[in-house]
N, C-alpha and C positions, 0 to 999 in steps of 0.2 A: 689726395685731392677730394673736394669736396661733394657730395653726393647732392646734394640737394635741393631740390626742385625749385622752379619760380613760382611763386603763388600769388596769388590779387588779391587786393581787398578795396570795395568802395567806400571810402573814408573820408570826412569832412570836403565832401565833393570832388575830390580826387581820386582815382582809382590807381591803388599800386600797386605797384611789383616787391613783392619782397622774399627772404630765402632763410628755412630756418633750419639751427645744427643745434645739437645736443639735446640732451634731457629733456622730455616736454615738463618736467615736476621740478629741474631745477631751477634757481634764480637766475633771475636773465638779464642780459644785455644788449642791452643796443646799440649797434655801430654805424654815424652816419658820417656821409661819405660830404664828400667836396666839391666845389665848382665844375660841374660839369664833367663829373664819375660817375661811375658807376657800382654797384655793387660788387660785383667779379673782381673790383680791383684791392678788396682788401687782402692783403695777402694770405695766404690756403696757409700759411702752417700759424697765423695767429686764429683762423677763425679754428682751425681745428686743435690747438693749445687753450682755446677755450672753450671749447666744443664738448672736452674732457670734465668739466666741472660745471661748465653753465647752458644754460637754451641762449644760442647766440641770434638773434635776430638781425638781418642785414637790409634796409630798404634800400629801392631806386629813389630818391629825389624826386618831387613830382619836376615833370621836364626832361627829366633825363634817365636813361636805359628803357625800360619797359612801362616805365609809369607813365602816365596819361600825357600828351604835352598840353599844355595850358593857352595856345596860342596859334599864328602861325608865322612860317619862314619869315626872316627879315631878308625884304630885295638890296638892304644898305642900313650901314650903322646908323639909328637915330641922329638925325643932328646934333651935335653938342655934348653927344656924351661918350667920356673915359671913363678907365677904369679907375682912377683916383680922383675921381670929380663927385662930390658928395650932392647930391639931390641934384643933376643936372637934367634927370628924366624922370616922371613917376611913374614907379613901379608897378605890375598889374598883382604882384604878391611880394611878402616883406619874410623876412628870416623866422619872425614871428608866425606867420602861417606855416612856415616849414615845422617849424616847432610843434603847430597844432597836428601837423598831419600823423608827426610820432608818436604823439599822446593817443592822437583817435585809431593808429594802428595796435595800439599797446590795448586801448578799449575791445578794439576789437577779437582780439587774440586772449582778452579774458584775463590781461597782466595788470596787476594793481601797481605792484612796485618793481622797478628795475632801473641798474645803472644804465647807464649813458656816455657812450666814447664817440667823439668827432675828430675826424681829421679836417683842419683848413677851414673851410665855409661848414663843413657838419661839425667841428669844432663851435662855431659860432651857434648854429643852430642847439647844439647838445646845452651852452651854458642857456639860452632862451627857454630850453625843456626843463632845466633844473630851478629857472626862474618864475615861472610860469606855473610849475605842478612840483614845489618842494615838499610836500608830505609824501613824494612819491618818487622820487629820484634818491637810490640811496648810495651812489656815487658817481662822480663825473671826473674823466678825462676829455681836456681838449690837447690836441694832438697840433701842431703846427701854424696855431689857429691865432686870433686876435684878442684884445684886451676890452673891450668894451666899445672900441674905436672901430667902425666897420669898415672903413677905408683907413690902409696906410701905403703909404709910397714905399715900393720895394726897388730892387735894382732897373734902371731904363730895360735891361735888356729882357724883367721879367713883365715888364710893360709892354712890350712886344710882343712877346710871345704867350701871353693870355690875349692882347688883341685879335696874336691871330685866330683864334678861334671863334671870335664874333660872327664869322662867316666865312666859312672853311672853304675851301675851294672844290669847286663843282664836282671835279675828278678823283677817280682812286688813290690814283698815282699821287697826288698834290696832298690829298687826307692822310694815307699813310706817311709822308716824311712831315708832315705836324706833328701829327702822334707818336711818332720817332721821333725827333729833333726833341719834344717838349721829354718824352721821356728820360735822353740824354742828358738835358739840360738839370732838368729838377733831381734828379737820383746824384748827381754830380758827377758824373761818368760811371757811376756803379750801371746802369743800363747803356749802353751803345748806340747809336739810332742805326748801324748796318749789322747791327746784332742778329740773325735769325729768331732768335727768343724775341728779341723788342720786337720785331718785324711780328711776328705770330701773334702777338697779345696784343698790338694795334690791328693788326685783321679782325682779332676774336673779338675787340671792342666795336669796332665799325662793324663791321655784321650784327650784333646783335644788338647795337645803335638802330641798325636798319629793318630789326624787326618791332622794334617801338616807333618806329615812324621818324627815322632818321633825325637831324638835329632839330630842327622845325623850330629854329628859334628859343631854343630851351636854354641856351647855354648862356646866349645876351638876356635872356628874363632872370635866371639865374644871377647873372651880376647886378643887373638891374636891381634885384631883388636886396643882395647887398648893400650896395651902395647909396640906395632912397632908405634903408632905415636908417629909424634913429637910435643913437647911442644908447648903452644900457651898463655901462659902468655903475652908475648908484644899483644894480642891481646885483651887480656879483659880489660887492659889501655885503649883501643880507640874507650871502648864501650860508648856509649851517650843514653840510654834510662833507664825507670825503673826497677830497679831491685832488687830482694829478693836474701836473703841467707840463705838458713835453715838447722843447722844443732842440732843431740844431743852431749851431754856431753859425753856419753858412748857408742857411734859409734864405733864398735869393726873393722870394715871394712876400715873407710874411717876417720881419727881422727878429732875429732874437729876443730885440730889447721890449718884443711883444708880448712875447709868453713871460718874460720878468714880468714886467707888469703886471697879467693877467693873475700869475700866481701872488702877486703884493698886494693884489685886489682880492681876493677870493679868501676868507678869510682860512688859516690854518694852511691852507693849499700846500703840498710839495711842490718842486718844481725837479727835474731831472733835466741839463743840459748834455747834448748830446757834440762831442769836438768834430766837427769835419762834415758836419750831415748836412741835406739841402733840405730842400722841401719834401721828406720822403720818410718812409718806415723801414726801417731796418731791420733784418734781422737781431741784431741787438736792443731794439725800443721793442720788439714781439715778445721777446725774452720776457725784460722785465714788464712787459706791460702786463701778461700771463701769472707773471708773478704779485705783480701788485691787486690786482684781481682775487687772486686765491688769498694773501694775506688779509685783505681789507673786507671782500665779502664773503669770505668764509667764517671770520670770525663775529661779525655781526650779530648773529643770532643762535637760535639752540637748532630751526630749521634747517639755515644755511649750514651749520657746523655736521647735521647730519647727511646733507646732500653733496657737499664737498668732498 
């Protein structure tokens, strides 16, 4: 398990929380996270499978785990606006600032070039950073993530269960079986929601939720933030570097026919489908994600080929 401390930095007006593993000399990566995650939840044997060859950097999201929240509590859902409703609120930040805050943590930390992995909405975010600063992103994976289109309609019932999170219920009791239930649901029964383990890793979230100052409305600015940008398809055409696409077959959130896309847009892109998988990382995508990592930026350079 990971040893690694939380650290802050005040950045593009933001102050984050973030966690870093491996080499401070070797090339690095950054892994961001998704709608209303946190750090902690990338899974311990990919950060530490790349921990072995790269400086892995992990932020919170600003809004979510220890990062600053941007706002406060929502008493009720904006009027008018879902989660597949494309500009029915404007947003008080866009996927694009999320973007900035990577880059100005990367400033910060003194890193000129490093790849780029998103799962989900850090999927969306990671193509924004490789769009935004390509002299400087020298590979991206987006992990379960979208094509250019920041809204798409996934299953009713994953429409539900992202709403419910708009505003979780007051109680312990009511927050953990969300965070169970949601985990059941999206892993595809690979996690339990009366699991013991699911059960402990939704506590470990919600506690240390609650020492960033609980949801405080992070999670609805967070969609917010989604769902009020605008499309950026003509940009992942002009992207020039390596690039992964991963997505599963049975992605209830985010469809398959997304990451096709995304990889048909991006030019040269891979794409690896995954049979049977939900919204989720598998042991098996850690694998090869480890693996594609060491292939693609090991070989890069005479630097990287000696620090690998």
């Amino acid at each position: 398990m990971s040893e690694a401390a939380d650290r802050f930095a005040q950045v593009n007006g933001v102050r984050l929380c973030y966690r870093m593993d491996g080499p401070a000399d070797a090339p690095a990566i950054f892994l961001v996270t998704g709608l209303g995650m946190q750090l902690t939840e990338w899974p311990e044997t990919l950060v530490a499978g790349l921990a072995r060859n790269f400086r892995v950097i992990r932020p919170d999201n600003r809004d979510m785990g220890l990062s600053q929240r941007m706002g406060q509590p929502f008493a009720q859902v904006p009027e008018g606006f879902r989660w597949i409703s494309r500009h029915a609120i404007a947003a008080p930040y866009h996927l694009s600032d999320m973007a900035d805050d990577v880059l100005a943590l990367a400033d910060h930390l003194g890193i000129g070039r490093f790849a780029c992995a998103g799962f989900s909405m850090g999927g969306m975010i990671a193509q924004h950073v490789a769009m935004r600063a390509p002299e400087r992103v020298t590979a991206l994976v987006s992990l379960s993530s979208a094509d250019g289109e920041p809204v798409a309609e996934g299953t009713p019932e994953n429409t539900v269960m992202i709403e419910r999170f708009f505003l979780l219920p007051p109680d312990r009791a009511g927050q953990m079986q969300t965070y169970c239930e949601s985990a059941e649901y999206y892993s595809g029964g690979t996690m339990l929601a009366d699991d013991p383990r699911t059960r402990a890793g939704a506590k470990a979230l919600l506690d240390r939720s609650d020492l960033g100052g609980g949801d405080g409305g992070g999670y609805l600015r967070q969609a917010m933030a989604i769902t009020d940008s605008p499309d950026w398809v003509s940009g992942l055409g002009r992207l020039d570097l390596p690039a992964l696409v991963v997505h599963g077959t049975t992605d209830p959130c985010l469809p398959l026919q997304l990451g096709q896309q995304a990889a048909s847009r991006i030019p040269n892109a891979g794409l690896r489908i995954y049979e049977g998988l939900g919204h989720w990382i598998s042991e098996e995508v850690v694998g090869d994600l480890c693996d594609w990592f060491e292939d693609t930026l090991c070989t890069t350079s005479a630097q990287a080929q000696d620090q690998c």
